[in-house]
C-alpha positions in Angstrom: 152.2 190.2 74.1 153.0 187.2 71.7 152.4 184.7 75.2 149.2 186.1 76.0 148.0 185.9 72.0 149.4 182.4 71.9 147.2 181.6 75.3 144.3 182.9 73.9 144.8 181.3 70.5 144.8 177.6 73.0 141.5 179.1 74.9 139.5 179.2 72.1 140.6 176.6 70.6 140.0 174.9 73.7 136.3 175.9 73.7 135.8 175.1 70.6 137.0 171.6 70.9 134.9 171.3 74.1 132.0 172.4 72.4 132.3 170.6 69.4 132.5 167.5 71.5 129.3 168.7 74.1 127.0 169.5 71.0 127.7 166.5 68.8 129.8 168.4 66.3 133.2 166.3 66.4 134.5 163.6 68.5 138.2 162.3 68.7 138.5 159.0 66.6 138.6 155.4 68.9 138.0 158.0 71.9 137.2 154.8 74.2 141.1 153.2 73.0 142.4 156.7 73.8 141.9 158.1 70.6 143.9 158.1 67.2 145.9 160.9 67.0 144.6 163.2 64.3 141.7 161.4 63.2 138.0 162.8 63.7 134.1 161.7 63.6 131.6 163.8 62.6 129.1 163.4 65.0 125.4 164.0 64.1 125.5 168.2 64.0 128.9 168.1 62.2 127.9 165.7 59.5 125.1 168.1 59.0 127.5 170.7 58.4 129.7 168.7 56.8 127.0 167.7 54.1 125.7 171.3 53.9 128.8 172.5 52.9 129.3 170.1 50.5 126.1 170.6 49.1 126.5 174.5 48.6 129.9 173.6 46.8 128.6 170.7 44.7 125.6 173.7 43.6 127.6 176.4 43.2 130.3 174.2 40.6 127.9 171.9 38.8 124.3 172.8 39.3 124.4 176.6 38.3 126.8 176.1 35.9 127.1 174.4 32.2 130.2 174.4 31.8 131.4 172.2 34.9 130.3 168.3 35.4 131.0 166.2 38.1 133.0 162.9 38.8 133.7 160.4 41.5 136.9 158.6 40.9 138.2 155.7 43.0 140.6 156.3 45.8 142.8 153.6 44.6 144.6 154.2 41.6 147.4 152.8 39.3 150.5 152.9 41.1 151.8 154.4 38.0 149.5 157.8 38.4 151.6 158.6 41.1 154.7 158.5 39.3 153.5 160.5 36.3 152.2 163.3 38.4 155.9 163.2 41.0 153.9 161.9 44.0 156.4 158.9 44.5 159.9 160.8 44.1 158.6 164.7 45.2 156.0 164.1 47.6 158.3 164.3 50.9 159.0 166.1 53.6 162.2 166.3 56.3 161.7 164.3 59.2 164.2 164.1 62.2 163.6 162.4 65.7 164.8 163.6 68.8 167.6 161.2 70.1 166.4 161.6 73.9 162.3 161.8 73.6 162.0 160.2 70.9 159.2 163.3 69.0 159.4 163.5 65.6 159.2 166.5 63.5 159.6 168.2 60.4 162.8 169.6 60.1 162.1 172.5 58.5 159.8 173.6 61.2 161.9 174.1 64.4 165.3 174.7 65.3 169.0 172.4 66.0 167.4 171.4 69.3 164.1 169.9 70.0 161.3 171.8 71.4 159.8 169.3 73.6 163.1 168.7 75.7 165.7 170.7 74.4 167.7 167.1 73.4 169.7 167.1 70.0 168.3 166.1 66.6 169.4 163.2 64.1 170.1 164.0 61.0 167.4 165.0 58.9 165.5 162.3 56.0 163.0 162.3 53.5 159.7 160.9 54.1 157.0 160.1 51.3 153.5 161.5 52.8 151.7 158.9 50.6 150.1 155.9 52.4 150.8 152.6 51.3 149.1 149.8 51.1 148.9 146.1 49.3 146.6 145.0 46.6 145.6 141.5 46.9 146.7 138.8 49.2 151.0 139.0 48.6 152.4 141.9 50.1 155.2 142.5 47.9 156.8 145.3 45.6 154.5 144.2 42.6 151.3 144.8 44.9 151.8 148.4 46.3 149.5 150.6 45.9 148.6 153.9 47.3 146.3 156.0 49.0 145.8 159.2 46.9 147.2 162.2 48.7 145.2 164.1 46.2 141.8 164.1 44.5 143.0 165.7 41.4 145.0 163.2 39.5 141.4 161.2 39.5 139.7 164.2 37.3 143.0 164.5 35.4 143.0 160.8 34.1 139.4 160.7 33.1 139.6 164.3 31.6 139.1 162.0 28.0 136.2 160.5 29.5 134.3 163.0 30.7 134.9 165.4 27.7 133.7 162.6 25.3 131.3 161.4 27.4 129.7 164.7 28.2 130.5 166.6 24.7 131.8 169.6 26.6 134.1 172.0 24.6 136.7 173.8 26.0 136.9 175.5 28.6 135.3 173.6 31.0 135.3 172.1 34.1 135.5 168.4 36.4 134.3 168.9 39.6 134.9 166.1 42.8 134.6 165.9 46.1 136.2 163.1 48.0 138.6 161.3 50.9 142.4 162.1 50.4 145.2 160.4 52.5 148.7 162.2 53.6 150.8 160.7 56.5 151.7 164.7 57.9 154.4 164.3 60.5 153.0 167.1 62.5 149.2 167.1 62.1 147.8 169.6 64.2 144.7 172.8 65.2 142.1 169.7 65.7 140.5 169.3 61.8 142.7 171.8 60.5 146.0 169.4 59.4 144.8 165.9 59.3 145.8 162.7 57.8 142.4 161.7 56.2 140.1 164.7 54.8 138.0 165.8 52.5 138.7 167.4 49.0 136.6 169.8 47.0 138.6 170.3 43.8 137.7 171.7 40.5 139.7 171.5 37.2 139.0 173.8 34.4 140.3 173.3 31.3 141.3 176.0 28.8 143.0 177.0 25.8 146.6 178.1 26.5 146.6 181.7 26.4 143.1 181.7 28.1 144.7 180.6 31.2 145.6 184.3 33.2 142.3 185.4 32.3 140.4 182.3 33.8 142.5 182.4 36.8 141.0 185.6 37.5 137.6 184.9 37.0 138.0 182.1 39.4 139.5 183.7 42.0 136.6 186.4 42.4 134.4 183.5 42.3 135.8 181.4 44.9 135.9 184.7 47.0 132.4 185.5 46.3 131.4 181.8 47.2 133.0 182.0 50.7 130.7 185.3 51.6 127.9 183.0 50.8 127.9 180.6 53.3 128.5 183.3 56.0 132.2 183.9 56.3 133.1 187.2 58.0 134.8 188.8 54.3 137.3 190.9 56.9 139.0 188.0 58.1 140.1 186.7 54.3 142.7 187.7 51.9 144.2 186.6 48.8 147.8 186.0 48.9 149.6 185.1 46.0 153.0 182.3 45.8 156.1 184.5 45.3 157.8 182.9 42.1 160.3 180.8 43.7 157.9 179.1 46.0 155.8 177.9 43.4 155.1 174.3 43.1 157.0 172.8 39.8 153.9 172.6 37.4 152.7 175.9 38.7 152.9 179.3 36.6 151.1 181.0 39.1 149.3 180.5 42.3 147.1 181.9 44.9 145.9 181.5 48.4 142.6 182.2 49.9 143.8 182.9 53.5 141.7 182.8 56.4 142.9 184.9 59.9 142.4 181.8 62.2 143.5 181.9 66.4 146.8 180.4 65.3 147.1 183.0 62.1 146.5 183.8 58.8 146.5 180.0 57.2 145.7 178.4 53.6 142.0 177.9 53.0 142.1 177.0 49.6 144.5 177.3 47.1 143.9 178.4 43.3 146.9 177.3 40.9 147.4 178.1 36.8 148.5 174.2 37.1 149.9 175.2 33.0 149.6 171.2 30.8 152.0 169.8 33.1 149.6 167.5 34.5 147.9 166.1 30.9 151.6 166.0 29.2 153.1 164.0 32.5 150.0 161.4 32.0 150.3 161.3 27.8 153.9 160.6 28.9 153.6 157.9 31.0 150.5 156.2 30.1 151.3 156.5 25.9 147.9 158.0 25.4 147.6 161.5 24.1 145.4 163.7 26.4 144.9 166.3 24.0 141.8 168.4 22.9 140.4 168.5 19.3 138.1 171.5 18.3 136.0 170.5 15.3 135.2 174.2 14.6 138.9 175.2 14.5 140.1 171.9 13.6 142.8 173.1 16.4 144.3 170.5 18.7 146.2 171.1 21.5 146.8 170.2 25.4 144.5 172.4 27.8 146.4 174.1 30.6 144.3 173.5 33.4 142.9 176.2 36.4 142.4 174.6 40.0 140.5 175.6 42.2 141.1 173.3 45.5 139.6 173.6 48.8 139.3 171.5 52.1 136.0 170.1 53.2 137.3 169.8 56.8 139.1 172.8 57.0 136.2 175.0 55.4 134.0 173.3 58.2 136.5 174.7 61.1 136.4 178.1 59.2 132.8 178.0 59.1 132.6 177.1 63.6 136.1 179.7 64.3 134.3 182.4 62.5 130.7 181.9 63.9 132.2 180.7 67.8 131.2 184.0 70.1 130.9 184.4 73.8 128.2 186.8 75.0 127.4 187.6 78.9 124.8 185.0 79.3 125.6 182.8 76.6 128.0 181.2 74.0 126.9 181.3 70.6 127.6 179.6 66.5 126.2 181.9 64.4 126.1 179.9 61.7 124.8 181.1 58.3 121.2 179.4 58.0 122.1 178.0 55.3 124.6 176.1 56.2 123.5 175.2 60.1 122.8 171.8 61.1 119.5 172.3 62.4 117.4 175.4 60.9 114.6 175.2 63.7 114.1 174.1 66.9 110.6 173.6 67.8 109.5 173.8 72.0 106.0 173.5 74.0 106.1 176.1 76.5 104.8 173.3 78.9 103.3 169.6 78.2 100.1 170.4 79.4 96.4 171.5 77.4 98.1 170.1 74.4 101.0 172.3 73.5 103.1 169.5 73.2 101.2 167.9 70.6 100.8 170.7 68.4 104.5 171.5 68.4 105.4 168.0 68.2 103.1 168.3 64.7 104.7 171.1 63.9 107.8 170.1 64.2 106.6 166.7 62.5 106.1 168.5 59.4 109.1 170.9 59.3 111.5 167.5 59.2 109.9 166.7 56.0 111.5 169.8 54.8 114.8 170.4 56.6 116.4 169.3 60.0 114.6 170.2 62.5 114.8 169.4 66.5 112.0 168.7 69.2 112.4 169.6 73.0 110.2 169.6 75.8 112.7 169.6 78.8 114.2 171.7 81.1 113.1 175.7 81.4 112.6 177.8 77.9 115.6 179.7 78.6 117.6 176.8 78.9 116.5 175.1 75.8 117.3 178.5 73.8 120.7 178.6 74.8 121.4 174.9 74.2 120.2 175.7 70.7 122.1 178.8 70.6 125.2 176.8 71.3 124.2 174.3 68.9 124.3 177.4 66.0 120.3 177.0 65.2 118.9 180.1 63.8 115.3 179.8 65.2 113.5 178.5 67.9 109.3 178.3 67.8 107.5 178.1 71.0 104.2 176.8 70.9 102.1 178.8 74.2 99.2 179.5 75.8 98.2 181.8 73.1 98.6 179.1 70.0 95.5 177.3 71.7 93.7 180.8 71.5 94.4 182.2 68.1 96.9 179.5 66.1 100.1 181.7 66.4 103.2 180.8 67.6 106.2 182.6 69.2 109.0 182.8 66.6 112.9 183.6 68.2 115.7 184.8 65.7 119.2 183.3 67.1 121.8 185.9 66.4 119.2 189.2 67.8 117.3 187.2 70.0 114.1 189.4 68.7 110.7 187.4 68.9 107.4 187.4 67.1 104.2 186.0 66.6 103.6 184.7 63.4 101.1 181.8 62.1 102.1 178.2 62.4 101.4 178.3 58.8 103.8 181.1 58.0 106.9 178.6 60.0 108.0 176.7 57.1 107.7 179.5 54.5 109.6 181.6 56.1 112.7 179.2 57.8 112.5 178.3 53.8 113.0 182.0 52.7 116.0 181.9 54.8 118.1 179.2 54.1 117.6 179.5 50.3 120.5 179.7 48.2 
């Protein structure tokens, strides 16, 4: 049973791989050099996506909320941020190599005897995940920099600046979205583990004693925003970090956890992070990162509740969760939302001026969200390519649009059709994808 599950698990990973590729979703990295192992485009559907998501995120923190503001800090910070916050000494992992094929792995994950060729192991060593690199033209020890494996040390050293900046009072919250770096030893699941990704992280900053009630606020909103954009709510759980696997600053932590082919796997991780982070950077930097409350005349240093999620990863969740196969065709059914294109728009035939008046149509529609045009091959054919492509609706402009101005709208997921006005289209693809 466990060898057909794990050869299913490949298959539609497979598939999904293939069609990300066919439909312009993702495409391997330097594909014409052969590729670079674990890096990804976005082609022009899955940076659609990508941004959607991102945009429903940066909404749901920020824009319909007054007590969360938004940053973009640099990707190259002081060397020293990554000593205050244990990056530089902590931030490892066990590597050993096989002595007769060479693979490397993590240690931790496999056996005494590698699983490639059954040849024996060296000895196990650390190995920092943080890329390094040089700043300016000498490429010595006084020059090294890093790439930040993490967005949240960026919110946590401006956390002055943005409080004064903004006049927030506790509690409230830094929102960013952004690039993060980590040299994995065994990326792997296509976007799933990657070395470059995308971070959405929020840090929310309360008054000690405050902090187990805010963690629980934000974990039943995070839930609540994943249901949202789409995602089958069966197919997630919350799992919280037995004590003696919490992280060192942590004083409790949760997972959301999505079921994925290869199993139940970390979506996005919500951590009482305690003032560990603001005491470590008071520490090393000799400025105090502590909060003053006029009112109370009370100061103190705000524990802090993350909630950290990965753009990538939420993107897979989003095309595993929507991917189905149906008799006569394969299927996204992506929230509209969140799809890449909301409406496809087809003449029947390019003749008695179909095509121009869905070309029009269509003409307006991309002045209000991504739309497509096509005019070749059969109808059937075009529907299913759109199908595949996760657009919710299709509009066919016919013989009967000359005759009475209506056109034939199709609903992805039920494949139902109507006739509504071409003046009713962009009302009601609108009505839709509000959120």
């Amino acid at each position: 049973m466990a060898e057909a599950k794990a050869d299913t698990t490949t298959d539609i990973m497979e598939k999904l791989v293939s069609l990300c590729k066919r439909r312009g979703y993702i495409f391997q990295s330097s594909e014409i050099y052969g590729g670079l192992n674990s890096c990804w485009d976005y082609g022009p559907l899955g940076v659609e996506l990508k941004r959607n998501l991102a945009d429903m995120w940066w909404r749901a923190m920020t824009l319909k909320r007054d007590d969360v503001e938004g940053i973009d800090a640099s990707i190259l910070m002081h060397p020293r941020v990554w000593e205050a916050s244990g990056h530089v000494q902590n931030f490892t992992d066990p590597l050993v190599d096989c002595k007769k094929c060479k693979q490397r792995f993590r240690a931790d994950q496999i056996k005494d005897r590698c699983p490639k060729c059954g040849g024996e192991l060296t000895e196990a060593r650390m190995f920092n995940l943080m890329f390094k690199t040089f700043m300016g033209p000498v490429e010595d020890q006084a020059n090294i920099v890093y790439m930040r494996p993490e967005t949240a040390q960026g919110i946590y050293v401006n956390f002055l600046n943005v409080q004064s900046s903004s006049r927030q009072k506790i509690p409230f919250g830094i929102a960013q979205i952004g690039k993060a770096f980590r040299n994995e030893i065994t990326p792997g699941n296509f976007i799933f583990r990657t070395r470059e990704f995308e971070q959405m992280e929020m840090q929310f900053f309360v008054k000690p004693g405050t902090d187990e009630e805010w963690l629980a606020k934000w974990k039943d909103i995070r839930l609540a925003w994943y249901k949202e954009i789409g995602i089958n709510m069966n197919k997630l759980r919350l799992q919280q970090h037995h004590k003696k696997e919490l992280a060192h600053y942590a004083k409790d932590a949760y997972d959301i956890q999505y079921e994925f082919p290869f199993g139940w796997q970390e979506l996005e991780g919500i951590h009482n992070r305690t003032d560990f982070d603001l005491k470590r950077h008071t520490d090393y930097s000799g400025k105090s990162m502590s909060y003053f409350n006029e009112e109370t005349k009370d100061r103190f240093i705000p524990y802090i509740i993350e909630t950290s999620a990965g753009l990538n990863r939420t993107l897979l969740t989003c095309l595993i969760d929507a991917y189905r196969e149906e008799p006569e065709r394969v299927v996204l059914g992506l929230s509209p939302r969140i799809a890449p294109i909301k409406v496809a728009v087809f003449p029947l035939v390019k003749r008695d001026g179909m095509d121009k008046i869905a070309y029009d149509l269509y003409d307006e529609a991309r002045t209000h969200f991504k739309a497509f045009y096509d005019e070749g091959g059969s109808i059937g054919r075009r529907y299913r390519r759109q199908d595949e492509a996760g657009t919710p609706f299709g509009i066919t402009v016919d013989s009967e649009t000359l005759k009475d101005q209506t056109v034939t709208l199709r609903e992805r997921d039920s494949m139902k059709q109507e006739r509504i006005k071409i003046a009713e289209v962009i009302p009601r693809v609108k009505a839709a994808i509000a959120y």
